[in-house]
C-alpha positions as CSV (number, residue, x, y, z in Angstrom):
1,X,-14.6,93.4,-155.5
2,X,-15.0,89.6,-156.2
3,X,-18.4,88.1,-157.7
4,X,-19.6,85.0,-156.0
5,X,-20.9,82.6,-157.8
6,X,-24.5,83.4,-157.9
7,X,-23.3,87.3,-158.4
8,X,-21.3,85.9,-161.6
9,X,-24.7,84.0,-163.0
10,X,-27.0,86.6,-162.6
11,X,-24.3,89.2,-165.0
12,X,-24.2,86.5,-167.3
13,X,-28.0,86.4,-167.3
14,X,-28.5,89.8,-167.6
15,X,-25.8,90.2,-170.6
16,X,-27.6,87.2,-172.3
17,X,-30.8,88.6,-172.0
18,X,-29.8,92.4,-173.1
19,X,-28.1,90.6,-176.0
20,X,-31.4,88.4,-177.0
21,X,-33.5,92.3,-176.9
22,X,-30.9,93.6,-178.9
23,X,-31.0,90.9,-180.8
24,X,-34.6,91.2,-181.2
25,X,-34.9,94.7,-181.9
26,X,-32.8,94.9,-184.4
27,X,-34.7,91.7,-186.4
28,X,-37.9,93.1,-186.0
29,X,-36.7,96.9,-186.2
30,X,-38.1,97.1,-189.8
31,X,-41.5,95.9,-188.8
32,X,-41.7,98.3,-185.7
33,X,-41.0,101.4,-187.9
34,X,-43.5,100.5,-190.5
35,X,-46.0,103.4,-189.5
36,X,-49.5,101.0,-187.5
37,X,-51.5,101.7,-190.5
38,X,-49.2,99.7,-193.3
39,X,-48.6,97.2,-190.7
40,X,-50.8,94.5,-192.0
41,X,-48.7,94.5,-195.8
42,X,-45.6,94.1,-193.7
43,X,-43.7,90.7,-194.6
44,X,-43.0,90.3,-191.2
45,X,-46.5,91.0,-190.3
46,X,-47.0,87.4,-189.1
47,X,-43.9,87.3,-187.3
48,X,-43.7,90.3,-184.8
49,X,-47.4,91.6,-184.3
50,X,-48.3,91.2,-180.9
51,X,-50.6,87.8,-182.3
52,X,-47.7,86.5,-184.5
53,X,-45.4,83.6,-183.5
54,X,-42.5,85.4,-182.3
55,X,-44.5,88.2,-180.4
56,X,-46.7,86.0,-178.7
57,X,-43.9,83.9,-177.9
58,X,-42.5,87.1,-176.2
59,X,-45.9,87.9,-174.5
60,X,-45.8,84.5,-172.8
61,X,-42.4,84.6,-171.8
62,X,-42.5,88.5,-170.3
63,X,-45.8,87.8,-168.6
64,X,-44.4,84.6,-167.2
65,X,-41.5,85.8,-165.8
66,X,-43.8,89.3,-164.1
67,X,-45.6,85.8,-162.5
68,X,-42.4,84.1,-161.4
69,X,-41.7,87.8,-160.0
70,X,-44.4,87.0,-156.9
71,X,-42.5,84.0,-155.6
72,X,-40.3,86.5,-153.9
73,X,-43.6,88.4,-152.1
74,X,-44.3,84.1,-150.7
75,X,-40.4,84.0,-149.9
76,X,-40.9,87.1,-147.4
77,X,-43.9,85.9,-145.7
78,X,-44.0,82.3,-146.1
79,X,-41.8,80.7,-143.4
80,X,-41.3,77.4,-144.6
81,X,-39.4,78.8,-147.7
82,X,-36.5,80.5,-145.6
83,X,-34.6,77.3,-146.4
84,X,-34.2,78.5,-149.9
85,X,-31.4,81.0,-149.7
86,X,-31.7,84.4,-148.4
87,X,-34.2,87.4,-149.6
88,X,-31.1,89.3,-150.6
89,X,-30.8,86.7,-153.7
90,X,-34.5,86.2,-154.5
91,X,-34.8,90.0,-154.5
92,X,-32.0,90.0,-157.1
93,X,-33.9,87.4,-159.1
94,X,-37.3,89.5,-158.2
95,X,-35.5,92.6,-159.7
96,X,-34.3,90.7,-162.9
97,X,-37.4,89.1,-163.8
98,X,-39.1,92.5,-163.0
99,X,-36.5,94.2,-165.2
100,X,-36.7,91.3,-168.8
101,X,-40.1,90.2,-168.4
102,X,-41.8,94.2,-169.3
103,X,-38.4,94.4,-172.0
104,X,-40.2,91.4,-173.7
105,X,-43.8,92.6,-173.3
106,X,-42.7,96.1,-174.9
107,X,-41.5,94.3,-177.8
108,X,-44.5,91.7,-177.5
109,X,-46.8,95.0,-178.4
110,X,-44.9,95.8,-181.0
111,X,-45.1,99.5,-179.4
112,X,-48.5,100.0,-179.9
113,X,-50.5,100.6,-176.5
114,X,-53.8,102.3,-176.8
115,X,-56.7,101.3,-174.7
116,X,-56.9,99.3,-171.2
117,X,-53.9,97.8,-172.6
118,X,-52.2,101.2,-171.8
119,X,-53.1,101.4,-168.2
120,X,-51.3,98.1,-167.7
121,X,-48.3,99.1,-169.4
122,X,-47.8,102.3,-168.1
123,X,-48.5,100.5,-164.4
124,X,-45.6,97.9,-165.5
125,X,-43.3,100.6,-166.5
126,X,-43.6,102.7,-162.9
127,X,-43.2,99.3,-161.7
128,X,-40.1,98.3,-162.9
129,X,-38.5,101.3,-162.6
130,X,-39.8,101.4,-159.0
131,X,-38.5,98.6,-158.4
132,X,-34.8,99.3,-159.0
133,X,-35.3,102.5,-156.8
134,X,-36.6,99.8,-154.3
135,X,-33.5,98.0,-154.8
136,X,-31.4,101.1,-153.8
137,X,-33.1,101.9,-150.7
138,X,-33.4,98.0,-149.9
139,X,-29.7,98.5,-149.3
140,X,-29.2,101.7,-147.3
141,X,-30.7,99.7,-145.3
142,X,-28.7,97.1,-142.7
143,X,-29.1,93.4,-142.8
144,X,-27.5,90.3,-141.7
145,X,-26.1,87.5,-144.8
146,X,-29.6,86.3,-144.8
147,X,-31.6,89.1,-145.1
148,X,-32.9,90.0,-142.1
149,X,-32.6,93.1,-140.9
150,X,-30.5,94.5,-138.3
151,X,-31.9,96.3,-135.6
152,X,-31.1,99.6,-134.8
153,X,-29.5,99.0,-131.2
154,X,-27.5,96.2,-133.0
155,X,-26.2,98.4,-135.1
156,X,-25.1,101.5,-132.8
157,X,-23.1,98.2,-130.8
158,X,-21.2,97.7,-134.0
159,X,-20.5,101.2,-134.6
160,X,-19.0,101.7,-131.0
161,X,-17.0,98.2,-131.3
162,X,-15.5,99.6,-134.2
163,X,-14.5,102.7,-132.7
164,X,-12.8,100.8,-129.6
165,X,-10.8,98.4,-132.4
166,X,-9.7,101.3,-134.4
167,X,-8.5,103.3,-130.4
168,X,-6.9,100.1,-129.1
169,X,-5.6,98.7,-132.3
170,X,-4.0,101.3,-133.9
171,X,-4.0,103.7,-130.7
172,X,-6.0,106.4,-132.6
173,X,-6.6,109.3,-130.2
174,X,-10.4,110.6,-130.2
175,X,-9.9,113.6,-131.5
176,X,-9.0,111.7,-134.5
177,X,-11.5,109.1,-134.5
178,X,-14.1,112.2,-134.1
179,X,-13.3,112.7,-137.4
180,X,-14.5,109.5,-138.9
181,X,-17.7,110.1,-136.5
182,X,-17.8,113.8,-138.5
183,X,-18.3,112.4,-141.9
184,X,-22.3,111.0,-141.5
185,X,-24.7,113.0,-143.0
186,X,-25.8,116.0,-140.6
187,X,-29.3,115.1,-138.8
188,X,-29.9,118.8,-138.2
189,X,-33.2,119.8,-139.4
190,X,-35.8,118.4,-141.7
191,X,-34.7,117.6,-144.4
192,X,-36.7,116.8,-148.0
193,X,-37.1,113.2,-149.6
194,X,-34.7,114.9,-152.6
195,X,-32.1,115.8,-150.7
196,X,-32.1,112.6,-148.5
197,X,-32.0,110.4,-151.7
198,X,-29.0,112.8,-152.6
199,X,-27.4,112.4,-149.3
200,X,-28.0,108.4,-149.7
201,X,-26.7,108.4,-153.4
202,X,-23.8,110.5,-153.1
203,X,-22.7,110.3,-149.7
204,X,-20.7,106.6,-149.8
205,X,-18.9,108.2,-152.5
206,X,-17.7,111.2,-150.7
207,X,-17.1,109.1,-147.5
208,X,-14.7,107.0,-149.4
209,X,-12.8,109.4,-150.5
210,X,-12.6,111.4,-146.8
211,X,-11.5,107.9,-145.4
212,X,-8.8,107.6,-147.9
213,X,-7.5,111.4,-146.8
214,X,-8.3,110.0,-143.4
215,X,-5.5,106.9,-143.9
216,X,-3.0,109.7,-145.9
217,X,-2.9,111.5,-142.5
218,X,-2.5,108.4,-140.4
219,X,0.8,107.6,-141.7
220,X,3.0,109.1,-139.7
221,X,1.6,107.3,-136.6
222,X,0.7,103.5,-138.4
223,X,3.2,101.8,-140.0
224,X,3.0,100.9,-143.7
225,X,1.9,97.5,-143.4
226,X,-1.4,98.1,-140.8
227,X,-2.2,100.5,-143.5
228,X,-5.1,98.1,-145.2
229,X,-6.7,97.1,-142.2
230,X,-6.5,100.7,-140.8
231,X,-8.3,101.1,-144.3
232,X,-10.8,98.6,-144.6
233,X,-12.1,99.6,-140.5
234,X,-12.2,103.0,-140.8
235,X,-14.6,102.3,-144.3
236,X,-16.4,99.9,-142.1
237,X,-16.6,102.9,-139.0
238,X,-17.8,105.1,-141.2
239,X,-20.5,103.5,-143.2
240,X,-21.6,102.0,-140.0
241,X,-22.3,105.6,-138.3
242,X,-24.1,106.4,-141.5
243,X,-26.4,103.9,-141.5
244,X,-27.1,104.5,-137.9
245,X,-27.7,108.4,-138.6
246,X,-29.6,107.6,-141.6
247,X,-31.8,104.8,-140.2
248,X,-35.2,106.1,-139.2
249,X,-35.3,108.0,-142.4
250,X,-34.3,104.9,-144.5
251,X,-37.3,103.1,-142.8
252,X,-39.3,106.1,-143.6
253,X,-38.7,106.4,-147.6
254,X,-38.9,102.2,-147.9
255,X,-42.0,102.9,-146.7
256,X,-43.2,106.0,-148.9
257,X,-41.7,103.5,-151.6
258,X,-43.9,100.9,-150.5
259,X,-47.1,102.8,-151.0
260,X,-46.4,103.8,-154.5
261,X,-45.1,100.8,-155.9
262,X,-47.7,97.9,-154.3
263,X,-50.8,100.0,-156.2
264,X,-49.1,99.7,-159.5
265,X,-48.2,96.4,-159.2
266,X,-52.3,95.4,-158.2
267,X,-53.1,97.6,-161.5
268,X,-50.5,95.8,-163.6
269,X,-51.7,92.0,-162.5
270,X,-55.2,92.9,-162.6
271,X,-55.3,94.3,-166.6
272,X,-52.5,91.9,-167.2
273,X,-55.2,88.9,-166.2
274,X,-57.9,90.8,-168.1
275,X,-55.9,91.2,-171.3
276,X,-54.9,87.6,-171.2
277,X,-58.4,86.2,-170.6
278,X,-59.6,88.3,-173.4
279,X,-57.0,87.3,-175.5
280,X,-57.7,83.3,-174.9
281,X,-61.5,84.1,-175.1
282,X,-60.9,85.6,-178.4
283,X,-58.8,83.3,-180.1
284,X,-56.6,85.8,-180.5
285,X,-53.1,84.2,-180.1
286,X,-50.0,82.4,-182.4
287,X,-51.5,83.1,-185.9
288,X,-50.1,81.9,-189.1
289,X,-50.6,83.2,-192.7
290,X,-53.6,81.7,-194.3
C-alpha cells in the first residue's frame, strides 16, 4: 500500500520525534537514575530538572502541543473550518500531538510525579492511550474521503452493488457469493465489549485470508487475468458486509469510548492550567546555576 504525501510526512514526523526522545533519554539517562534525593549534586541538575533549561523547554513544548491537540475538537464542530482538509487528517495530527506532547512532559518531570501533579499525569497517560484505542474504533467505523460518516442504509446499498458486480461480472453463482456473505462476524446473541474488540481486531485478518482461499477456488471458472479485480472486490464485498453487521455496535463502543476518555481529558487541562499558573506565580521556571 502506497503513502500519500501527507501519510509519508506524518512517518517522517513520528520517526524524527521518537528519535529526538531517544535522543533525549539517553542524554539525560544519567540524571534520571540518580536516586530524587542526590538529585540536587547532580552536574546535570540545571539541565534536566523539570525547572532547568532543557526540561522546561520540554514542558513548554509537550504542553503546547496537548493545546494544539484541541484544534481538532473546533475542526469537528466549527463549520467554517471544513475547508481545511478532512477530520480523517486532523485526527491523525490530533493523535500525534496527543501521542509526543505527554512523551515530552514525562521527560519534562524528570519521572517524578507526586502530588496534584500526579492526578494530571496519570489523566494524560489514560488519555493518550485512549486515544489510540479511539483511533481504532474511529476506523471500524465507515466514512466518506472527508470524514463524514456513512450512513447505515448507504452502506447496505454498497454492499448489495458489490454483490451484483461480483454475479454479473464474473458470473459468480449465489451459492458462491453466500460464501463471502458467511465470513462477517455472527450477530447471534449478545456479545461482550472483549469479544467485540476481538472480533474488530482480528477479524480483517482472518477475512483476508478466507478471501484469498475464496480466489484459489475461483480459478477454475475466472480466468487468470480477472484474477486481481475478482481479488480486490471480493476484499471490498467482504469488509463491506462487516461493517454493516458490526455497525450499531461500532456506534455503541465509540460511544462507551467517548465517556471515558472526555473526563480524563477535562482532568488533564484542568491541573495542567493549575500547575502552570503555579509555576509562573512562583517563579518557578528556566533556572540557571547561581
Amino acid at each position: 500500500m502506497r503513502l500519500s504525501l501527507f501519510g509519508l510526512i506524518l512517518v517522517l514526523l513520528y520517526a524524527a520525534t521518537l528519535a529526538a526522545v531517544g535522543f533525549l533519554l539517553v542524554e539525560g539517562g544519567p540524571f534520571y537514575l540518580t536516586p530524587i534525593v542526590e538529585r540536587a549534586h547532580h552536574e546535570g541538575y540545571w539541565l534536566w530538572k523539570p525547572g532547568g533549561r532543557i526540561g522546561h523547554a520540554m514542558g513548554v513544548l509537550g504542553s503546547a502541543m496537548m493545546v494544539v491537540m484541541l484544534l481538532y475538537s473546533v475542526r469537528k464542530r466549527v463549520a467554517a473550518f471544513r475547508r481545511f482538509g478532512p477530520v480523517s487528517r486532523w485526527l491523525d495530527i490530533h493523535i500525534y500531538l496527543g501521542i509526543s506532547g505527554p512523551l515530552l512532559v514525562v521527560l519534562h518531570s524528570s519521572f517524578k510525579v507526586h502530588g496534584l501533579v500526579a492526578l494530571s499525569f496519570w489523566s494524560m497517560i489514560a488519555v493518550a492511550l485512549s486515544g489510540v484505542a479511539g483511533r481504532f474504533l474511529y476506523l471500524q467505523i465507515p466514512r466518506t474521503r472527508a470524514g463524514e460518516e456513512i450512513a447505515l442504509d448507504e452502506l447496505r446499498r454498497r454492499d448489495q452493488a458489490l454483490t451484483e458486480r461480483l454475479k454479473t461480472q464474473f458470473g459468480l453463482a449465489e451459492s458462491r457469493l453466500a460464501r463471502l456473505g458467511a465470513l462477517g462476524p455472527a450477530t447471534s446473541g449478545r456479545q461482550t465489549v472483549l469479544r467485540l474488540l476481538v472480533e474488530m481486531i482480528f477479524g480483517a485478518a482472518r477475512e483476508r485470508s478466507e478471501v484469498r482461499a475464496f480466489v484459489r477456488d475461483c480459478r477454475r471458472s475466472v480466468p487468470d487475468p480477472l484474477l486481481h479485480e475478482l481479488g480486490r472486490l471480493a476484499r471490498d464485498k467482504a469488509a463491506t458486509h462487516r461493517r454493516v453487521l458490526l455497525w450499531s455496535r461500532a456506534h455503541d463502543l465509540f460511544h462507551y469510548w467517548h465517556v471515558f476518555h472526555k473526563p480524563f481529558a477535562v482532568v488533564m487541562y484542568l491541573f495542567m492550567l493549575v500547575h502552570i499558573t503555579v509555576a509562573l506565580l512562583t517563579g518557578y521556571g528556566w533556572q540557571v546555576a547561581g
